[in-house]
C-alpha positions in Angstrom: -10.6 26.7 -5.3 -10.9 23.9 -2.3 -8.9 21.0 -3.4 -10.9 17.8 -2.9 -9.4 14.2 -3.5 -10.9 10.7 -3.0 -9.5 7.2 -3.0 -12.3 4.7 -4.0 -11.2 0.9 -3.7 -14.1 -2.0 -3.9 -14.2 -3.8 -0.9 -13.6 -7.1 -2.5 -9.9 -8.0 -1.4 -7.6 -6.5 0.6 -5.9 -3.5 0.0 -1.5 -4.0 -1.5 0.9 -1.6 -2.7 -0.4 -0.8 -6.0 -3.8 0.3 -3.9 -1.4 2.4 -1.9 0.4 4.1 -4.7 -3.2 6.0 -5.6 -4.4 6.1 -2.2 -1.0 7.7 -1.0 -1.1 10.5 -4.2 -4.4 11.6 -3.3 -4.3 12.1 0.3 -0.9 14.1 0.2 -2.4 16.5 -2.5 -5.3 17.0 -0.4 -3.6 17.4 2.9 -0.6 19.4 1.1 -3.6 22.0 -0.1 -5.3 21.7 3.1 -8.2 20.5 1.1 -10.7 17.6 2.0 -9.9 13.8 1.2 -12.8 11.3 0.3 -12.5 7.8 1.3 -15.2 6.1 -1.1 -15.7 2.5 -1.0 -17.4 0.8 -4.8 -19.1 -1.2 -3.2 -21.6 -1.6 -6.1 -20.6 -5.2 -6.9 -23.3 -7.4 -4.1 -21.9 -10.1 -4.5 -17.8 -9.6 -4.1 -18.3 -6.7 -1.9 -17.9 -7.2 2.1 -17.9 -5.9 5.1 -15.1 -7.8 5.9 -13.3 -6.1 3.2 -14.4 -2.8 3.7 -13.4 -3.1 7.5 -10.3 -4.0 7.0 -10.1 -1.2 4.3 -10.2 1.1 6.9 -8.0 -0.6 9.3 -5.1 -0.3 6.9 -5.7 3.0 5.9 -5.4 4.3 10.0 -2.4 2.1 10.7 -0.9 3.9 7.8 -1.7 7.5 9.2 -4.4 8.0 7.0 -7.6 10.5 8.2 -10.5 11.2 6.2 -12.9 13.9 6.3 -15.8 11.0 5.7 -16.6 7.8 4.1 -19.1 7.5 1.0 -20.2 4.0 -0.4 -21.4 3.7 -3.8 -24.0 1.3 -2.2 -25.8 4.1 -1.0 -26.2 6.3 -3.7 -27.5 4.1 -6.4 -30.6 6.5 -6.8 -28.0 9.3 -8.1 -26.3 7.2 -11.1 -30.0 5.9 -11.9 -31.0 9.5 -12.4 -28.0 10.2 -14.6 -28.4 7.1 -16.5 -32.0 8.2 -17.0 -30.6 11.5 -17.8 -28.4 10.4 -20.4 -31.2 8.2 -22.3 -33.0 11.7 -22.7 -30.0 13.1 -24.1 -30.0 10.2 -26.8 -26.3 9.1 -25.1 -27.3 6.1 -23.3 -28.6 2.7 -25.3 -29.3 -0.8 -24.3 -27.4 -3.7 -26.4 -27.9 -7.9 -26.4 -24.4 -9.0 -28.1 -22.9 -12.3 -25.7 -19.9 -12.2 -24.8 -19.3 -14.8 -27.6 -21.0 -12.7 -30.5 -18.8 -9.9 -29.1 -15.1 -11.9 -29.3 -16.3 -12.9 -32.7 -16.7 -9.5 -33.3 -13.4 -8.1 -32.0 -11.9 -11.0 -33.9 -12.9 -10.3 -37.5 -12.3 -6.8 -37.6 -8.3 -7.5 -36.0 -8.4 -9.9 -39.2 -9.8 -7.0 -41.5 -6.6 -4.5 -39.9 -9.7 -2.7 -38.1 -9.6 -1.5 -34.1 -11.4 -4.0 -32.1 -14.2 -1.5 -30.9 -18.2 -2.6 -30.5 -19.8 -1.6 -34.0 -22.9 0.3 -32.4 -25.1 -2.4 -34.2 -27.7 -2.0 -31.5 -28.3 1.6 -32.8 -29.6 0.3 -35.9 -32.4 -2.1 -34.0 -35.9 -1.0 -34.5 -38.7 -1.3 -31.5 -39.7 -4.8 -32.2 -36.5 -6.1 -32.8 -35.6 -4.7 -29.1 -38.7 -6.3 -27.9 -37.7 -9.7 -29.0 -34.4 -9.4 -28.1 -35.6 -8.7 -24.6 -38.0 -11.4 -24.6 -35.2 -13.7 -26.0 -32.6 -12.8 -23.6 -33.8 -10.5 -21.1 -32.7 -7.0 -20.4 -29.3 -6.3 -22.2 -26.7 -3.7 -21.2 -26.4 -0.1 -21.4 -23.9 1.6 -23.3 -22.7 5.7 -23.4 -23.1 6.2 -27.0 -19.3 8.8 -27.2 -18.8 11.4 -29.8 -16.5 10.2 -31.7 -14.0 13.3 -31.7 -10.8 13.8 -30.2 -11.1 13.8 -26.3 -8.6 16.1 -25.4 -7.1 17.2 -21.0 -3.3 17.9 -20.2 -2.5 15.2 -17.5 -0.9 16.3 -14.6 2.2 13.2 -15.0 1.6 12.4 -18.0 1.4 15.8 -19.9 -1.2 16.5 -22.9 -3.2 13.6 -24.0 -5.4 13.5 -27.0 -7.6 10.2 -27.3 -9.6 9.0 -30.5 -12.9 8.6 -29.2 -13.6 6.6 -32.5 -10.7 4.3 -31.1 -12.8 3.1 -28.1 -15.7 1.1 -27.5 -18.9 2.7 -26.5 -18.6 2.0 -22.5 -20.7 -0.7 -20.5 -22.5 1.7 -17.7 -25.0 -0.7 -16.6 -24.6 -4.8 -16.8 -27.3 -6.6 -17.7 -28.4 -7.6 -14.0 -28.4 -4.3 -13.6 -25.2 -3.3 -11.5 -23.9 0.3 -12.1 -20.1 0.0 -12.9 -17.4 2.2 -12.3 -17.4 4.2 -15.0 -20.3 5.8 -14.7 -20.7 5.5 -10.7 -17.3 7.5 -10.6 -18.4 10.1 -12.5 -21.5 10.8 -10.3 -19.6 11.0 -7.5 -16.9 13.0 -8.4 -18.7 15.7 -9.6 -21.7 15.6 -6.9 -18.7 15.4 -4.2 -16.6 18.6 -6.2 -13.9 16.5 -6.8 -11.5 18.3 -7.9 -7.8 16.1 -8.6 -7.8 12.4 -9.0 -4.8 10.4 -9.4 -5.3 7.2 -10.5 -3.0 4.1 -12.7 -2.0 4.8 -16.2 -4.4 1.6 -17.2 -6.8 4.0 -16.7 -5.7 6.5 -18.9 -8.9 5.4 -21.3 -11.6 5.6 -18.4 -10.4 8.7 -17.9 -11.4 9.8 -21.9 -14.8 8.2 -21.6 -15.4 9.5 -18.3 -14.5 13.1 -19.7 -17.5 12.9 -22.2 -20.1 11.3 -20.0 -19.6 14.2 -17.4 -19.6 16.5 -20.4 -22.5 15.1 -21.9 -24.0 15.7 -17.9 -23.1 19.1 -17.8 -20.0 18.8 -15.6 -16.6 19.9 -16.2 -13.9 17.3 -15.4 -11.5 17.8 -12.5 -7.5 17.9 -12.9 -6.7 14.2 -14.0 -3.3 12.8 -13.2 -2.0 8.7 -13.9 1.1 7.6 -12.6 2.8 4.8 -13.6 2.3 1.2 -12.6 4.7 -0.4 -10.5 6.8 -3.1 -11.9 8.7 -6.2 -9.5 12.5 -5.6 -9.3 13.6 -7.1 -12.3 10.9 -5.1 -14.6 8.7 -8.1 -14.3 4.2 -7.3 -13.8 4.1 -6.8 -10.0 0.1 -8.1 -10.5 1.3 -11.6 -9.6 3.0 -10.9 -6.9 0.2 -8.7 -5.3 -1.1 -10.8 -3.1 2.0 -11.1 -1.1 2.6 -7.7 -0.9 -1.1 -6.9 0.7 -0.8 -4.0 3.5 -2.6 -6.3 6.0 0.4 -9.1 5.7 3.5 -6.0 5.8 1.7 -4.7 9.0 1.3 -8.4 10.5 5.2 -8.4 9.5 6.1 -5.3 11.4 6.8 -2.8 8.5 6.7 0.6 10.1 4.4 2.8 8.6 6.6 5.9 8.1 8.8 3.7 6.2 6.6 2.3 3.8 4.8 6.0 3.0 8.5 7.4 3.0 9.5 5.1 0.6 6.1 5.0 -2.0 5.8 8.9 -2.2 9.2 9.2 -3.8 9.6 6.0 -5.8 9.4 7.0 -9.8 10.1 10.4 -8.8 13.5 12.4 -9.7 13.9 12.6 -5.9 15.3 10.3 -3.7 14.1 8.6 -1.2 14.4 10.1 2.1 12.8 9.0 5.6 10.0 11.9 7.0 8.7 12.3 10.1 5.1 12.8 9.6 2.3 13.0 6.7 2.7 16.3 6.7 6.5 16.3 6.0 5.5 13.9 3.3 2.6 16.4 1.9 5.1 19.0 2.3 8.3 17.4 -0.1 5.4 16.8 -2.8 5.1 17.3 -6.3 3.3 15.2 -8.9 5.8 17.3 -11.6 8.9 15.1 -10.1 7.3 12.2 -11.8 7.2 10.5 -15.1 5.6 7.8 -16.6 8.3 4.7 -16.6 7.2 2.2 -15.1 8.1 2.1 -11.3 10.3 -0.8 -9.7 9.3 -2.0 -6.6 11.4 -4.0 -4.4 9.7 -4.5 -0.9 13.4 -5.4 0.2 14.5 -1.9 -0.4 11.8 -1.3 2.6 12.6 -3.3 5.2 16.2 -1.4 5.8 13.9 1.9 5.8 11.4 0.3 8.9 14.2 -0.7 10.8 15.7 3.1 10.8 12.7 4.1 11.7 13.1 1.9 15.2 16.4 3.2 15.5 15.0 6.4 15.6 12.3 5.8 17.5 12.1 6.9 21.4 11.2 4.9 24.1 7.8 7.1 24.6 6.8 5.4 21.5 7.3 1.8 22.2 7.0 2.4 26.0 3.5 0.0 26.2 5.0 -2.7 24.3 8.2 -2.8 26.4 6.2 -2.8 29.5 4.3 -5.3 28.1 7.1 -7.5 27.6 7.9 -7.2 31.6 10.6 -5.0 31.3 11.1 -2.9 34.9 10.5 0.7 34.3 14.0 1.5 35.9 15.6 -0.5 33.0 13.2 0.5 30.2 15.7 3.1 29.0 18.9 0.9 29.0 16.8 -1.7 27.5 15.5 -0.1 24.5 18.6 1.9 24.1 19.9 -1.7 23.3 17.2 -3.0 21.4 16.2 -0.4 19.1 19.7 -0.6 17.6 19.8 -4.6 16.9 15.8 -5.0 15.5 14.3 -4.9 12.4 10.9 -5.1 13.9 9.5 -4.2 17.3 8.2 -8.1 17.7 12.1 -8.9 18.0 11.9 -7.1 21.0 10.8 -9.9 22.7 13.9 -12.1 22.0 16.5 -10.1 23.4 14.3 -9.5 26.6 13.5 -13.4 27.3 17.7 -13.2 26.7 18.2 -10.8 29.6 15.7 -12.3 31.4 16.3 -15.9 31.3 19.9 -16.4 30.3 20.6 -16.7 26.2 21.3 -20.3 24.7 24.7 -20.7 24.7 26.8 -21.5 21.4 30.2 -22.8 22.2 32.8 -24.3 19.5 33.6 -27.6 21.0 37.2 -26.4 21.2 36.1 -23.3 23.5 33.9 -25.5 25.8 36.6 -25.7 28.1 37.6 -22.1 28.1 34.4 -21.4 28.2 33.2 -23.5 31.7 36.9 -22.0 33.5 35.3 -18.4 32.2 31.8 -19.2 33.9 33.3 -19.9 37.0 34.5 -17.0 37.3 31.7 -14.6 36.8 30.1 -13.7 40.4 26.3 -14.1 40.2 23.9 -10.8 39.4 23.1 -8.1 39.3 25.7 -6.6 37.1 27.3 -3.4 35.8 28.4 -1.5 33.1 32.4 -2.5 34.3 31.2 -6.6 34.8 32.4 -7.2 31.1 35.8 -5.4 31.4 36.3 -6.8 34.9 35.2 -10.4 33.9 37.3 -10.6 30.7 40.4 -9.0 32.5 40.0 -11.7 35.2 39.9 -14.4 32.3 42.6 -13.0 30.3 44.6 -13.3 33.4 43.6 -16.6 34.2 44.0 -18.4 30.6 46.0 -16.3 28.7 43.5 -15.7 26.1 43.5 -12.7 24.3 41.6 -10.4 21.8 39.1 -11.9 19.4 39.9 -15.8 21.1 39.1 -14.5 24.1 36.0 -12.2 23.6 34.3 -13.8 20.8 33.4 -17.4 22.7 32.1 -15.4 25.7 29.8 -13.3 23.7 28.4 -16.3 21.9 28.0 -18.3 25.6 26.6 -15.3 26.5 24.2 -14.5 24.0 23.8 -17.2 22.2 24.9 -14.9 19.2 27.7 -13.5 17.4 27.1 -9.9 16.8 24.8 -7.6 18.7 25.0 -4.7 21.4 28.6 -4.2 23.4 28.9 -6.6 25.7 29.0 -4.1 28.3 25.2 -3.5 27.8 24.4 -7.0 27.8 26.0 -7.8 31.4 24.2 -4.7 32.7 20.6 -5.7 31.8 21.3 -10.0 32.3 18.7 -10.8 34.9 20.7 -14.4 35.6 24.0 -15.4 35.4 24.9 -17.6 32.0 24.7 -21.3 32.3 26.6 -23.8 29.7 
């Protein structure tokens, strides 16, 4: 069997981590299998749903690595889930209802006082014809519910293990609002099953979709595919990551300078039993992985513990890989090696790169203790004009030592602060090789 996953956001915001942790599942089964992987956009919402969105959608997904074998929207196919919703009317599953949202919470609301689940009574099965009729008239069209079997909906989850729902412990599902907008529920099931999906890993707070959606592809003719939910991911301290999503969107990491690698790396492994551990590629990510490694605790995400990850990816990194960028900055291609060789150890980000070249370039700011200043100007004096060497530093310092007496950390720590402008960083021997002027108090 040809393994065939999707990843279906709504264009109506910006995809974030939680977005990635499903997105991320699927593609890795599929490319682990060699199977196909569906981006679908549910874009059945008009009035939320952009092309901004959907754009930038796709923009995240390719900065990430991601390659699909094509791109569906729901907005196209709204001709299929009419046909099945006319299908299930014939079937006798499939009923239109006029409750208010108000009439409904008064519902809920007196049967949680009675010690009874807080699930719609069906009372729009008992209307007759005319009662419809002036219902319709009164309030226009109302919505259409999947009338479920209320049995024991039964399918052994590929995280979670074997799951047995009460079907009489769920509402009858909203397929069709009252303006007539096919919602997910339904719209999912036509697709998967028209596109032979065959896995879908989705969030544990859709662990009830999932029953519903079981029946309704049932009651369509369709076996389900393999259904998996992982867990949802939690801040640091255990705390609901919701509220923190919109800092943690993929468009504001990338405009940060995560590195991709780093970010995948570190989300396919999370709320696994295995640790963490840097890949290469996508496909030594598909390679290492297993939905069996993981349970269903909730997941703590730290974007902190990231950050350490994208900057070992730079260290890594050779210069064929950043050799635009550092060209871009205006570094000569003879010193493009010696240059990066420098850089890539003392950034988090590749944007830093830019700091430590205006520094060879143009001279650092100097920071001098007002009891080195001094020591400092006799030391300046001393150092001939560029270009320099590997040796300038030992030379220079020799010279000074000589000159002032000045020894060990009093002697090497004020230059590499007039130097640089900065306490720690690259050997100092580096630096003088790739300074473009000489320093200036």
């Amino acid at each position: 069997m040809s393994v065939v996953t999707r990843f279906a956001p709504s264009p109506t915001g910006y995809l974030h981590i939680g977005n990635l942790r499903a997105a991320l599942f699927n593609f890795l089964i599929a490319r682990k299998a060699g199977g196909q992987f569906i981006l679908r956009l549910d874009d059945t919402d008009p009035e939320r749903s952009t092309t901004e969105y959907a754009d930038a959608i796709q923009t995240d997904l390719e900065w990430l690595g991601f390659e699909w074998d094509r791109v569906e929207r729901q907005s196209d196919r709204l001709d299929l889930y009419a046909a099945a919703a006319d299908e299930l009317r014939d079937k006798g599953r499939f009923y239109e209802a006029w409750e208010t949202p108000t009439e409904l919470d008064l519902k809920r609301k007196k049967q949680l006082n009675m010690g009874q689940p807080p699930v719609y009574d069906r009372a729009a099965l008992a209307l007759d014809a005319a009662a419809k009729d002036a219902l319709r008239t009164e309030r226009g069209q109302g919505v259409w519910r999947f009338k479920l079997d209320h049995e024991r909906i039964e399918w052994t989850d590929g995280i979670l293990g074997d799951l047995s729902i009460d079907a009489a412990s769920v509402s009858d599902p909203v397929l069709i609002r009252a303006d007539g907008q096919v919602l997910y529920t339904i719209a999912s099931v036509v697709d998967d099953t028209d596109m032979g999906v065959t896995h879908v890993v989705r969030g544990s707070d859709h662990v009830t979709n999932t029953a519903t959606q079981i029946q309704i592809m049932a009651a369509l003719g369709h076996d389900h595919p393999h259904f998996a939910h992982h867990s949802l991911l939690t801040g640091p301290a255990g705390e609901a990551l919701s509220k923190r999503l919109g800092t943690l969107s993929l468009r504001d990491l990338r405009g940060q300078g995560m590195e991709p690698m780093a970010l995948l790396s570190h989300m396919a492994r999370i709320g696994s039993s295995q640790p963490v551990m840097l890949a290469g590629s996508m496909d030594e990510l598909a390679e290492g992985f297993d939905l069996d490694h993981f349970g269903s605790a909730p997941t703590k995400f730290d974007i902190d513990d990231v950050w350490p990850l994208s900057a070992r990816v730079i260290h890594e990194m050779p210069l064929e890989a950043v050799a635009d960028e550092v060209a871009a900055l205006g570094v000569p291609q003879d010193l493009a090696p010696a240059f990066w060789d420098v850089a890539r150890a003392n950034i988090g980000t590749r944007a830093e790169m830019a700091d430590w070249w205006q520094l060879f370039r143009d001279g650092g700011s100097a920071l001098v203790d007002d009891e080195d200043r001094d020591f400092v100007a006799e030391a300046f004096a001393m150092l001939p004009d560029p270009p320099y060497s590997a040796e300038t530093w030992s030379h220079w310092t020799n010279a000074v030592k000589e000159a002032t007496g000045r020894k060990g950390k009093g002697l090497f720590m004020p230059l590499r602060k007039a130097v640089t402008g900065r306490e720690r960083g690259p050997e100092m021997a580096d630096v003088m090789r790739l300074l473009q002027v000489k320093p200036q108090l």
